[in-house]
N, C-alpha and C positions, 0 to 999 in steps of 0.2 A: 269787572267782577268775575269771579271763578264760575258762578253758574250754581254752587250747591250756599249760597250767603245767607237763603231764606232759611234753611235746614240748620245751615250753622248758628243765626241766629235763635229760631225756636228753640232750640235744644236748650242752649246758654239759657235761655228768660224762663225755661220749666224748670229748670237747674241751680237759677242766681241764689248766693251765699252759699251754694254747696260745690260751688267748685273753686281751686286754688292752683294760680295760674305763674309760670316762671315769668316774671316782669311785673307781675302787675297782682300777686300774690291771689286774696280772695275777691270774687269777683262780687262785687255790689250794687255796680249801677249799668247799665244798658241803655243805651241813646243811638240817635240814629241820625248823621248831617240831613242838613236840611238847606233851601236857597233863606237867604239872607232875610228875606220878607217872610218866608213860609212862618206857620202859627207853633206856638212853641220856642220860638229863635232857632239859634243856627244850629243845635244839640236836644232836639225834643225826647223827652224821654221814654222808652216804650214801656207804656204803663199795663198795657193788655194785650194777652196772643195778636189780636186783628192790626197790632201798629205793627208787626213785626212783618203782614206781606203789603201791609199799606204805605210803610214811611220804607225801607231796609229795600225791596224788590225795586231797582233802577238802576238804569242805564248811562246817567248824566255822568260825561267822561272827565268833567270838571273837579268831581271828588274823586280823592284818591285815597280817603278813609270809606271804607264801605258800611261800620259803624264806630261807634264809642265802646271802652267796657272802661272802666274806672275812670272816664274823661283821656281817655288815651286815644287815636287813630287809631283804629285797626285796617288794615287791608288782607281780605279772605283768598287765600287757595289752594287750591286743591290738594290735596294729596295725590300722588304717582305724576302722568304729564298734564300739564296745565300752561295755559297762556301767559306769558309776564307782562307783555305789553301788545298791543291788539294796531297793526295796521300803521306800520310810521313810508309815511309818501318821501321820495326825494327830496322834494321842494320844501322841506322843513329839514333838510342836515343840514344846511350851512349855518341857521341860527341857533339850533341847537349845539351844534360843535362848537361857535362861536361863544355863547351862555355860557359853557360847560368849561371853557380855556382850552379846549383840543386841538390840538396843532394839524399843519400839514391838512389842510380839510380837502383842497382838491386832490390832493393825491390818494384820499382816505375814498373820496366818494368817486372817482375814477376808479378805484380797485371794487369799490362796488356794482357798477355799474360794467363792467367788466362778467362779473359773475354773476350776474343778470341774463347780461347777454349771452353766455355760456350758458345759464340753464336753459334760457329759450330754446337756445341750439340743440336741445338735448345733451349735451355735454358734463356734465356735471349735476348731480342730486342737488335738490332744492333746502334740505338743509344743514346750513355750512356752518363750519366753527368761527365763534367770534375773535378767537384770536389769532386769525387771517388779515381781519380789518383794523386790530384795539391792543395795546397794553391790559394786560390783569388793573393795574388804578385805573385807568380811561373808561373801560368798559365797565368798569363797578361803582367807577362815579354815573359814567349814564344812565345803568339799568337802576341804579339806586335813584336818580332824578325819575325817570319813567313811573318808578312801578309807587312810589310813595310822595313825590314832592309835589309834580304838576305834567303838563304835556305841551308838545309846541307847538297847537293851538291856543289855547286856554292860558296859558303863562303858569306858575305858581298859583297851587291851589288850595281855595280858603279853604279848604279840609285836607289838610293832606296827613297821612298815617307814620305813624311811627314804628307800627311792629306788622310782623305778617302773621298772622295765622291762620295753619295751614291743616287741615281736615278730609276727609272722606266724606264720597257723597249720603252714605251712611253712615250715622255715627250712633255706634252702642254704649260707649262709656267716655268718662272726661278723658280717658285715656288717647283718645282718640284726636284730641286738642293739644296741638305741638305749637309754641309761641315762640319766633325768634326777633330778634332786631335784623335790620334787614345784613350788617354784617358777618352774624349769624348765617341766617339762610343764604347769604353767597358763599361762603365759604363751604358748608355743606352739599350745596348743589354745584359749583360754579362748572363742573368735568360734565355736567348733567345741560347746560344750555346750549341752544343753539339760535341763529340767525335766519330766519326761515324767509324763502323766497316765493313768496303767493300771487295770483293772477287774478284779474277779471275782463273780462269781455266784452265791448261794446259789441250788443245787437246781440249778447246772449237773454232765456227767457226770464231767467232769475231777475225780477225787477229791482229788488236790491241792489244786484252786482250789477246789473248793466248801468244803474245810474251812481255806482260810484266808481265804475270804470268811465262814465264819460265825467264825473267831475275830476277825479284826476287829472284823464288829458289834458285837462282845459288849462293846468298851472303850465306854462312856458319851463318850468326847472325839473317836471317830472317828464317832460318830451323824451329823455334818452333812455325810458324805461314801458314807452309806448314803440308796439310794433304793428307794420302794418297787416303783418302776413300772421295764419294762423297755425301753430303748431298742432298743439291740442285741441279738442271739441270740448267745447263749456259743457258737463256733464247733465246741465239743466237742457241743453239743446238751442237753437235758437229763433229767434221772434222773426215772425216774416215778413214785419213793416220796414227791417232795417235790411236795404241793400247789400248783398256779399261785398261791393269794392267799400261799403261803411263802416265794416267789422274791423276790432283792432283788438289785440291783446294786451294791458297794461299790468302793471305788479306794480307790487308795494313791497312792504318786510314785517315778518312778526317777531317776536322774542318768545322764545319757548323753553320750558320744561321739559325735558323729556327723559324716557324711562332706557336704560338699556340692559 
């Protein structure tokens, strides 16, 4: 989720039949995914302000509509830089590339793992272009699986979106609501993304990061993206129960938007 999805929805349900949207014309109905059991079925509809932070505010990475507007997916983001996909581990490209028809995988994820090891080293900024590692179809097939179909945890997901729309974390008028298919918003952005190369720290204090820096470790396929020695200092600082020779550095990758 973009983070402003509660804002975007309120607006829209103070707004519904008053605004008129590219794709999806005038806007009439507002729903929100839901799990398969949950009450309402899998599209309840937000009948009153209080469904909009009660059903809409969530984290579940298995939907990748963040809500309905005419019975359509929608997936929310942000306007200027925003996240496209949040945290992909090594140990998930091989079947991912594999899912997607991508060729050449080792030599796709060796050149990764490459510029991994080069940011460690200091050598090289932490976010790289993707058309280092991907063809323009490759990587717009991927980011287009990512950011609206499913994730390679979760597989193909029973909500998955159809259009992005994309807003400020303020928003004054419908003007302020730009709707693309995801075709659309690559072509407009695609000079604008990058491939981000992010860390965390076993035995930093952030307990978050430290437990999904040691769940990473622990995949045998994300080993070549764990190090043992520490470049940088986790910004959090770190915890005094975990041993200096215990601390490790591992990363991951994000997909980003970003502003230049």
């Amino acid at each position: 989720m973009a983070g402003n999805e509660v804002a975007v929805c309120k607006f829209i349900f103070l707004n519904l039949k008053q605004i008129s949207l590219k794709h999806l014309g005038q806007l009439r109905v507002i729903a929100a995914p839901a799990a398969p059991l949950g009450k309402g079925g899998d599209r309840p509809l937000l009948e009153v302000l209080d469904d909009v932070v009660d059903k809409i505010s969530t984290s579940d990475a298995r939907k990748k509509a963040d809500f309905y507007l005419n019975n359509r997916g929608i997936s929310i983001k942000q306007t200027g830089a925003s996240v496209l996909y949040n945290r992909l581990q090594r140990a998930n490209l091989y079947q991912i590339y594999s899912d997607l028809g991508i060729t050449e995988i080792d030599n796709r994820t060796t050149n990764l793992d490459n510029e991994v090891a080069q940011f460690h080293r200091g050598e090289i900024f932490r976010d790289r272009l993707w058309q280092n590692f991907f063809t323009e179809i490759e990587f717009q097939q991927l980011l287009g699986f990512l950011m609206l179909q499913g994730s390679p945890n979760y597989g193909v997901s029973k909500h998955p979106a159809e259009l992005i729309l994309e807003a400020p974390t303020k928003i004054n008028s419908s003007a302020d609501l730009q709707i693309y298919t995801f075709d659309e918003y690559f072509q407009k952005y695609k000079n604008n993304i990058r491939i981000g190369i992010r860390r965390s720290w076993i035995g930093q204090l952030s307990e978050t990061e430290h437990k999904r820096a040691i769940s990473l470790s622990r995949k045998k396929d994300n080993l070549p993206w764990v190090f043992d020695n520490i470049i940088t200092e986790p910004p959090s600082g770190w915890r005094e129960e975990v041993e200096v020779s215990k601390r490790k550095t591992v990363y991951y990758l994000m997909i980003l938007k970003v502003t230049t």
